[in-house]
Every structure is written in C-alpha cells, then in structure tokens.
N, C-alpha and C positions, 0 to 999 in steps of 0.2 A: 697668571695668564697661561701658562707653559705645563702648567699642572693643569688646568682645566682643560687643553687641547690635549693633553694625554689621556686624562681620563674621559673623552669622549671616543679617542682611539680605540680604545681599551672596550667602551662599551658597546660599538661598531665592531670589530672584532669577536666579540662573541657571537654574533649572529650568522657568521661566516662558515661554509663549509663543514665539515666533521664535529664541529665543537656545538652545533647546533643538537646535537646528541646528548650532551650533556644535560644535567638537568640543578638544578640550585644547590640543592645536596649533595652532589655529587662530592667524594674525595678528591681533596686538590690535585694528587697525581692522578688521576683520571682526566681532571679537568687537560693538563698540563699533556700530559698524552696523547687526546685529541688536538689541541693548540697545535704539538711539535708536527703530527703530521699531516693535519690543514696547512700549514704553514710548509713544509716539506714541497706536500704536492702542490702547494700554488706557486712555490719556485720552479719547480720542475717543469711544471707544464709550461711555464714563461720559457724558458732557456728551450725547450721542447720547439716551440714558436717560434723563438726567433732564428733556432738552428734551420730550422725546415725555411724560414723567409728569406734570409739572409743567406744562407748557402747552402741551400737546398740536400739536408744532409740531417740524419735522425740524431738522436742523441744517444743510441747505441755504437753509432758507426764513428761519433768524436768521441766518445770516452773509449773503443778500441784504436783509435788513430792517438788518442793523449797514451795510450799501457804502451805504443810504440813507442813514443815521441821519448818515455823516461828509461828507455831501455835502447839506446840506440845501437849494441849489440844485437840485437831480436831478439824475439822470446819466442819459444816451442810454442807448438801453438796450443800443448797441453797447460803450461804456463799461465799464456793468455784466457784459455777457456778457464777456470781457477781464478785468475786476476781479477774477468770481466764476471763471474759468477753465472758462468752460460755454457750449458752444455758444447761438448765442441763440434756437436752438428750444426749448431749456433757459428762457432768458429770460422766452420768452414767456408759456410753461407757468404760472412761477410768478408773471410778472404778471397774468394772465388771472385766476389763483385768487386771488390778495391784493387784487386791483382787487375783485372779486366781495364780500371780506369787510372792505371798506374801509378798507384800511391802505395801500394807495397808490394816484395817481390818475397818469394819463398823459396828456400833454398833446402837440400837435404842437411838433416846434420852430419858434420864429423864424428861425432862420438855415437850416434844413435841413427843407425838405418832407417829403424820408422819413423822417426820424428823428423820433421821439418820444423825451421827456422823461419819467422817471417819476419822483416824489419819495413821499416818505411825507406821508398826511393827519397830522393833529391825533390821529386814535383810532392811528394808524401807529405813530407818535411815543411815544407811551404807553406805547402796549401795548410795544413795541422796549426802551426804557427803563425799564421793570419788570423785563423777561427781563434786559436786560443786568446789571442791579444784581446778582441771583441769579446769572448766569451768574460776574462776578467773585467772589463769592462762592464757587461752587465752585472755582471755581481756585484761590483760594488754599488752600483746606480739601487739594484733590488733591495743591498740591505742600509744603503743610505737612511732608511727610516731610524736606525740604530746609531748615537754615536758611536764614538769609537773606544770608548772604556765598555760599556755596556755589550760591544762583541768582543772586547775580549773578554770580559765574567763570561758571558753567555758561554762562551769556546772554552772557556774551562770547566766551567760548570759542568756542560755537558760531554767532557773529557773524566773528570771525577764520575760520571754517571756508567761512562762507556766501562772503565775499570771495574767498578761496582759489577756490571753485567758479562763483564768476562771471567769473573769469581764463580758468581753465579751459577754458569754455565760449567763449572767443573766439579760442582756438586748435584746430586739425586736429591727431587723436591722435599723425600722427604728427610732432608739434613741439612741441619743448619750451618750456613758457612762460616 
C-alpha cells in the first residue's frame, strides 16, 4: 500500500513545474536537475508567501536580518553584501529601510573610515527570532513529505554533489579534474 501511494507521488510529480521539460529519454541527471529546482522554487515561493502573510516582510530582507542574527558583532556591510550575494547598492537599499524601522543600526568602523558596521538593535533581534521560530517551523511541515533517514541521505547526497561541483569549478572545461 505505501509503495503504491509513492509511486503515485512520484508519477504526479512529474507533471509539476520545470520537470514538465523533461522528455522520457532524457538523462537521469537531467531529469534530476529539473526535479531539484522545481522542487527549489516551489519551496521558495511558499516560505516567500508566508513571509509576505505572516510578517509582512520579503524573503531578502529575513535572510539579511538571519547574516545579522549569526553575527551578532555586525558585519560591514561589504561583508553582508558578499554573504547575501547582492550587490551593495542592494545593501544599502535594505539598510536605509530597516535602519528607518529600527531593526538595525550602523555604525562607522574602528579599523576602517569607510566601512560601516551594521548589527541588529534589541527590537531587530526579536522581531528576527519570532520569524525564524515560524520560519523553522515551516520547513519542517514543507519537507514532512520525507522521513527522516531519507533527508538525511538526500542532505548528504546532495553535500557529496556540492564538493563534486566545487572541484569542478577549479579547473578549465577543458581539463579533466
């Protein structure tokens, strides 16, 4: 019974988003490439959803309030632009608006005239560690579909893959790593 409820999953599943690309022949890592990021973006857009419902706040502006939260020193905000992978007119943008509603304050550095320091205030702090409670919360409910051996292979697996691709990327196509 439990194998037939999977393998109906499984055939539902393909019909979903990006993987719809696919075609019968395709190579399984092809196949497996469109799955990761259908499956990517339809997390993303949920957690996207419920940020904007639930506290009214993008999911740019929690993952630069989470680069705070782990750095409770502050981080330049050259740093954070680097951390968040966003230019730091990007940066600024969204220090300018959080600075404004008091969830983090910026400071010049000591060591560096141009550089500024941003950290999260006290209301920063809070308000950040509210969302993040909630936020783990939906991740686990989203990847509930998975026991819990199966995300941890999956998380290794795709830890083995990430190395593989950091190889990779230190050699010229045409050389073999």
């Amino acid at each position: 019974m439990k194998a037939d409820a999977s393998r109906t999953l499984l055939s539902l599943a393909d019909g979903l988003g990006h993987e719809t690309r696919a075609e019968g022949d395709d190579h399984a890592a092809l196949k497996l490439w469109l799955r990761l990021l259908s499956t990517t973006t339809q997390i993303e857009d949920e957690i996207r959803r419920r940020l904007r419902l639930r506290f009214g706040i993008s999911l740019p502006r929690f993952d630069y309030l989470a680069q705070l939260h782990r750095a409770p020193q502050g981080l330049k905000m050259t740093e954070l632009s680097r951390q968040l992978m966003v230019t730091g007119g990007n940066v600024t943008g969204l220090t300018d608006e959080l600075e404004r509603e008091g969830l983090v304050q910026r400071e010049s550095s000591p060591t560096d005239r141009r550089a500024w320091i941003v950290r999260l205030t006290d209301a920063g702090r809070s308000s950040f560690e509210a969302m993040a409670a909630e936020h783990e919360q939906w991740i686990l409910e989203l990847f509930a579909g998975l026991d819990a051996k199966a995300v941890q292979q999956l998380h290794g697996h795709l830890g083995v893959l990430r190395v593989h691709l950091t190889r990779l990327k230190d050699h010229p196509l045409d050389e073999t790593p």
